[in-house]
C-alpha positions, 0 to 999 in steps of 0.5 A, a space after each residue: 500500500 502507499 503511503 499517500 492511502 494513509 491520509 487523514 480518513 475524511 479525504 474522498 477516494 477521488 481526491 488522494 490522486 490529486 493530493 499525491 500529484 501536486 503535494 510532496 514530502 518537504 521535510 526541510 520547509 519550516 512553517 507557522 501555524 496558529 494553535 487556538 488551544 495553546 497546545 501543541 498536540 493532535 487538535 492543533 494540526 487538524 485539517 481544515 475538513 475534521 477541524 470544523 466538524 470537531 468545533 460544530 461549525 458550518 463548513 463553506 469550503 468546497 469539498 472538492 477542493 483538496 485544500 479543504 481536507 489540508 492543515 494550514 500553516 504559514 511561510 512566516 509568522 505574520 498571518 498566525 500572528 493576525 489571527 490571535 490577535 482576533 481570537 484574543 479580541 473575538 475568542 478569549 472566553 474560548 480560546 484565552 491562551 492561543 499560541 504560534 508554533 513552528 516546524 516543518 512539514 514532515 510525516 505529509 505532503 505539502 504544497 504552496 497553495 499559490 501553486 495550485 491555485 495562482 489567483 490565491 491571495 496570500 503566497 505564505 499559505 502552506 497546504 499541508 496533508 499530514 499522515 495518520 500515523 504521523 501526528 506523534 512525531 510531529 507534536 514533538 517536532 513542533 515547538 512554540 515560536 517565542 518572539 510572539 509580543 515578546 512572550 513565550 507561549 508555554 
């Protein structure tokens, strides 16, 4: 079996193909992301498709567009950082201790989102298909990025 069938469930069978034709293993890309919780756990790497099912929101996205079924992360901290500021202001009663964390794109494929898509506005953003069995190595790959408002986020 290939490795690519050991992505996350919720991925339709017609979409694994076209995962594996634009994602790739970049074990060397460093990306930022956003962790609502505070934590550095399996919750915080969520695909965006299992993330709104786990919160009970509505989902909007296109179910078949693969980025719907990927983790989002970032080429540098700056739109992370944009989002906490607004789960700080909006959220702070549900999510009072968000923080960035950073690491590369292992046990997954990946891919720039603007390469896939060349209208998409931010060209930081990172799709990032992640293996089932890979999220242990992960959370103790991740770390939590400290230059945040000069805080560490522990």
């Amino acid at each position: 079996m290939e490795k690519t069938h050991n992505l996350a469930d919720c991925i339709p069978e017609n979409l694994i193909e076209e995962i594996k034709i634009n994602g790739k293993e970049q074990y060397n890309q460093l990306v930022y992301r956003a962790a609502k919780r505070g934590k550095i756990d399996e919750i915080a790497f969520m695909n965006s498709f299992d993330e709104y099912n786990y919160e009970n929101r509505e989902n909007n996205n296109d179910l078949n567009d693969i980025g719907s079924y990927s983790t989002s992360c970032y080429t540098t901290p700056k739109h992370p950082q944009k989002f906490l500021k607004c789960l700080k202001k909006k959220y702070f009663n549900k999510y009072p201790q968000p923080c960035i964390i950073l690491g590369h794109t292992i046990c997954g494929l990946s891919q720039r989102t603007k390469e896939r898509k060349p209208e998409y506005p931010n060209k930081e953003h990172i799709d990032w298909w992640i293996y089932k069995d890979g999220f242990e190595e992960i959370c103790s790959a991740f770390k939590f990025f400290e230059n945040w408002e000069g805080q560490k986020n522990e």
